[in-house]
C-alpha positions, 0 to 999 in steps of 0.5 A: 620820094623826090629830091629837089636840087638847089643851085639858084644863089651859089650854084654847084660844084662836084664837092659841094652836091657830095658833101651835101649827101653827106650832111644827108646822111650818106654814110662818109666812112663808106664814101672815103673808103670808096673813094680811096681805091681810085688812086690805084688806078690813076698814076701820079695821084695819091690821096693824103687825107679826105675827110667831111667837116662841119663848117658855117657859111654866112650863118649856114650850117654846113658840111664841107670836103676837105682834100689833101692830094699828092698830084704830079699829073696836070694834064691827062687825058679825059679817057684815063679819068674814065677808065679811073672812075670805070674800074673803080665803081666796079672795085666798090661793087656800085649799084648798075644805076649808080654805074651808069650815072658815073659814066654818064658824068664824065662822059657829058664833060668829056663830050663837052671838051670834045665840041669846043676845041674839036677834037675827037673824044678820045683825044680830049685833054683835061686840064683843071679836071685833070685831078684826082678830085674830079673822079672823087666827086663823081664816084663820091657821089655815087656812092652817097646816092647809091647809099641814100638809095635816091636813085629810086627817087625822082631828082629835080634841080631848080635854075643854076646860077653861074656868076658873071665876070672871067675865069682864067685857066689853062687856055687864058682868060675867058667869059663866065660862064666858060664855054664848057659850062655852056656845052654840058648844059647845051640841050639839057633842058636846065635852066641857067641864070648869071648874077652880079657875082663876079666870079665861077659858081658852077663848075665843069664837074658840077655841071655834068653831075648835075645832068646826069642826075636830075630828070627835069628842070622845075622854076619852083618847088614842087608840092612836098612835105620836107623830111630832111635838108642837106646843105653842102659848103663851097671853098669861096666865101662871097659876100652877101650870100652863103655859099652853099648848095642845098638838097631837099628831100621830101615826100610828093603830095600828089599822085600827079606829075608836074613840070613848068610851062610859059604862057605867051599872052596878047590882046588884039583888037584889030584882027578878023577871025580868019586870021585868028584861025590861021594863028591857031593853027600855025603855033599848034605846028610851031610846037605849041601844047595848046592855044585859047582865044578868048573874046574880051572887051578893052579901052574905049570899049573896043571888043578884042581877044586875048591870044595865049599860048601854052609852051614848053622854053624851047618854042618860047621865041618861034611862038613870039614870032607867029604871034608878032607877025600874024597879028601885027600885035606890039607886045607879048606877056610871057610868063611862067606857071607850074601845072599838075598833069595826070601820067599818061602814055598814047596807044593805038588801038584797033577798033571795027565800025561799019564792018571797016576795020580801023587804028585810033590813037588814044591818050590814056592815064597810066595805071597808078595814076587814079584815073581811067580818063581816055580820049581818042586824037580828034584827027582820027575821030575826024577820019573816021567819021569823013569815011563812014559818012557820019557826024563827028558826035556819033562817030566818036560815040561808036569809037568811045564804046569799044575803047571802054571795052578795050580798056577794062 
């Protein structure tokens, strides 16, 4: 199964992923009873009521939280809320995953408070996530997981919009999005995007929610087939737009995995291929997942080629670079694409040729995958066949034979 996370129009906050569990079909009287223990180990707070209402946003049918808290505690530090979700996952006898995601919920945020006013971990004071309804959320939403059983599914989020204009709080007024918005999904790999919206969709604890819990960040929607949708309500109401975060469940059509590439694209006409040569082998060092050069005619009938490079996000600038430098081109094309791979994982094996013994890498599917495909990394072949003294073809051949047997 996998579960695709939709924050691309409102973004996510801890009640909206929650309540969206529970529009799923998590079992609510199981969560507010979970829940509940957690005012036992966290002074100053009570819970009045909690509860799961049914709600219509812009013409949404939704599910949304509603809190009633007694709070005397404004200001705590990001460790008593640790120790606060800590025990109580192990009052409510949480799964070791469901465990382990709590932890790591709370821990990305207090990381992230930790970096942007430089204080040591254990030093980190809450404000705004100070209350009782940021360990609600967490554990809350382990629970419905947990419940769900989707932490044996794959878990995906598409883009997180995260507004524009200021928030104000407890250090004044800042830029949306806030610099803890920022640090937790610092190096994460998730996607964000402003809006026109003027004000905070994301929050802290949704944000740190959100990258403990999914695995990767898609721009589209996998290939599914839809069983059942989750929608989960938000406390504002905007303009335009239903302010509610979406959760898909479904069934993969494909025994392939998937993730999403940008393709850097230029025509150059003007370049020998020395300098061709040179560009393909300085953006496969600069973290490329391959290159294609491809001769082509343009205007005026000038022959050309076109340069395109495969990569991941992270490589997307230090690509344009090599490629505006190295051929003095003067636009790139950038474009994003989704692509099916097969699983596969890179062993290294020992194979005997010539009575010398040898260490090849080799690309292999995963069993699962429906495929026995292999191939052997070209710079070993090549080693191999410089110290045998044969060419790359037979070389290859001789290597191929005793991986096959290796492999059965």
């Amino acid at each position: 199964m996998v579960l695709v996370i939709d924050p691309q129009i409102a973004g996510i906050s801890g009640d909206m992923i929650l309540s969206s569990l529970v529009h799923l079909g998590a079992n609510k009287a199981k969560i507010i009873d979970g829940v509940s223990d957690s005012q036992n180990y966290l002074h100053g707070s009570k819970i009045k009521k909690i509860d799961f209402k049914k709600v219509n946003k812009r013409g949404i049918a939704a599910t949304s939280l509603v809190l009633d808290l007694d709070e005397h505690n404004h200001k705590r530090k990001g460790a008593e809320i640790q120790d606060c979700i800590n025990k109580t996952s192990n009052k409510i006898g949480l799964s070791e995953k469901a465990k382990n995601f709590a932890t790591n919920s709370i821990l990305a945020l207090i990381a992230a408070e930790s970096k942007i006013h430089g204080t040591p971990k254990n030093s980190v004071h809450f404000h705004e996530a100070a209350s009782i309804d940021t360990v609600i959320d967490i554990v809350g939403t382990a629970i419905a997981l947990d419940n769900l059983n989707h932490f044996e599914d794959e878990i995906v989020t598409l883009p997180v919009a995260v507004g524009s204009g200021t928030v104000s709080f407890s250090h004044g007024v800042v830029s949306n999005p806030t610099g803890a918005i920022l640090g937790i999904f610092e190096k994460s790999g998730i996607l964000v995007q402003g809006s026109k919206v003027r004000d905070e969709l994301t929050t802290p604890t949704g944000a740190s929610i959100l990258v403990s819990l999914a695995e990767k960040c898609v721009e589209f929607y996998p290939m599914m087939k839809v069983s059942s949708i989750g929608y989960g309500a938000g406390q504002k109401n905007f303009e335009g737009f239903s302010n509610v975060l979406k959760i898909v469940q479904g069934q993969s059509t494909s025994s392939l995995e998937s993730d999403s590439v940008a393709i850097l694209e230029t025509n150059v006409d003007d370049v020998s291929g020395e300098v061709l040569a040179h560009v393909i082998d300085k953006v496969m060092s600069r973290g490329a997942k391959d290159v294609s050069v491809i001769p082509t005619i343009t205007k005026k009938g000038r022959p050309s080629h076109i340069i395109s490079v495969i990569c991941d996000s992270d490589h997307i600038h230090q690509l344009l670079d090599v490629l505006v430098s190295e051929t003095g081109t003067l636009g790139v094309r950038i474009r994003t694409s989704d692509r099916f791979i097969v699983t596969r994982q890179i062993i290294t094996m020992k194979i005997r040729a010539r009575s010398q013994n040898f260490t090849v890498r080799c690309k292999v599917a995963k069993p699962g995958s429906n495929s026995k495909q292999f191939k052997v990394e070209y710079d070993d072949i090549k080693k191999i066949s410089e110290k045998l003294a044969l060419s790359f073809k037979q070389t290859e051949e001789l290597i191929k034979e005793q991986v096959k047997k290796q492999l059965k």
